[in-house]
C-alpha positions in Angstrom: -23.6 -34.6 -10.0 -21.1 -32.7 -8.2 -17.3 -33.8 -8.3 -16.4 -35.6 -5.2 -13.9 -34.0 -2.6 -10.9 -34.8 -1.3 -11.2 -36.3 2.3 -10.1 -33.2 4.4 -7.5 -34.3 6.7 -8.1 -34.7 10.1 -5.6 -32.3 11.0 -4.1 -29.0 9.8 -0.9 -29.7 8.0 0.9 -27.5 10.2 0.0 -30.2 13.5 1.1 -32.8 11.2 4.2 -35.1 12.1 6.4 -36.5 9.1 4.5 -39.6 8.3 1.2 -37.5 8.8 2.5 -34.9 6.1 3.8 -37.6 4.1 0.9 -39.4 3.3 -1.3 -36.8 3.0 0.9 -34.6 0.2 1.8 -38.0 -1.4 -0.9 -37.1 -4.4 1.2 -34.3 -4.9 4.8 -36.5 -5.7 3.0 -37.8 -8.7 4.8 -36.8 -12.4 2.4 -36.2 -15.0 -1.0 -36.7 -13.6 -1.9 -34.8 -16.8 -2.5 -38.1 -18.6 -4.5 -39.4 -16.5 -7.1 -36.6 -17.1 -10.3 -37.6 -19.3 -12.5 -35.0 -21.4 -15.3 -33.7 -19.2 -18.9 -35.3 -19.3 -21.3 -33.1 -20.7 -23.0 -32.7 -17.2 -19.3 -32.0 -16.1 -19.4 -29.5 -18.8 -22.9 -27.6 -17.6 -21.6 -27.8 -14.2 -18.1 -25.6 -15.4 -19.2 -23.9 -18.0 -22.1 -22.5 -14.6 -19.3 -22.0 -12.3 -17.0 -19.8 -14.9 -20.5 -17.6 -15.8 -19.1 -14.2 -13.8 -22.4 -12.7 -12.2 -22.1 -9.4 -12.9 -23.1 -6.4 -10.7 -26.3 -6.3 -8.9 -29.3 -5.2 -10.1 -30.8 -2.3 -9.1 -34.2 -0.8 -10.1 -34.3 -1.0 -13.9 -31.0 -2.0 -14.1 -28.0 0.6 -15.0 -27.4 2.7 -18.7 -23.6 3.7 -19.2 -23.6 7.3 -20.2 -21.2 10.0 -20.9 -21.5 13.3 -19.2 -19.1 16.2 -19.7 -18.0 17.8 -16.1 -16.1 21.3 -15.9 -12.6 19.5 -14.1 -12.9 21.6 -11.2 -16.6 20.3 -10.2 -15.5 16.8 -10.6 -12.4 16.5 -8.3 -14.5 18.7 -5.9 -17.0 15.7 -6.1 -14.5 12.7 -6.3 -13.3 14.1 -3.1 -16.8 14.3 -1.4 -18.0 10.8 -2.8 -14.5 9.3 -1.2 -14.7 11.5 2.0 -18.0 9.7 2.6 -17.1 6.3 1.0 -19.0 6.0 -2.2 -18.4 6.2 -5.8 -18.5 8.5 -7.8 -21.8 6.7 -10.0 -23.4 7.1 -6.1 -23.1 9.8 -5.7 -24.2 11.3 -8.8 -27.2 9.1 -8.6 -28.0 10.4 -5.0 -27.6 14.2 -6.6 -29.8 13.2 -9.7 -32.6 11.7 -6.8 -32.2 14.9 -4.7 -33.2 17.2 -7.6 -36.2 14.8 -8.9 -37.5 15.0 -5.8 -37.4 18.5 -5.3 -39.2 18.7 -8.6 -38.3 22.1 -9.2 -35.8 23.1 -11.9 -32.5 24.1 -11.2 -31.5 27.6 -12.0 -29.9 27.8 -15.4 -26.2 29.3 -15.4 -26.5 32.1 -18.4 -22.9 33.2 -19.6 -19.4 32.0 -18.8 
């Protein structure tokens, strides 16, 4: 069972004459409503501990590996400036680059020499 809401007012507080205001902030002139707090249920407790689970990025495919890849510095602000100029990230766009050459399915020339 959820938590029950506070009655929203009828009107916005700024439409609100002095006695209007007054009576709907009075809640608020309370001193130490701490003590009047209880420990939570334990269905209070499934409900918090669900709302305070973050969710984490979305799924996609097999889900996502974290890897390190070392980049020539020169390539990579080349391709931080491509992935902002058209408004993706960096992971995108290396992704998109990866997907290009698998489907190609041909092998990319190999650099010899420095």
């Amino acid at each position: 069972m959820r938590p029950k809401k506070p009655k929203a007012s009828a009107k916005p507080y700024w439409e609100m004459n002095t006695e209007e205001l007054a009576r709907a902030t009075a809640e608020f002139d309370q001193e130490f409503i701490v003590d009047t707090f209880k420990p939570l249920t334990p269905e209070q407790q499934r409900e918090w501990r669900r709302i305070k689970r973050k969710l984490g990025r979305p799924r996609k495919g097999k889900g996502a590996k974290v890897i390190s890849v070392s980049v020539e510095r020169g390539l990579l602000a080349r391709s931080d400036r491509l992935a902002k100029k058209l408004g993706i990230t960096r992971a995108a766009l290396i992704a998109q680059g990866l997907e290009h050459m698998l489907e190609k399915k041909t092998p990319a020339r190999r650099r010899t020499g420095t």
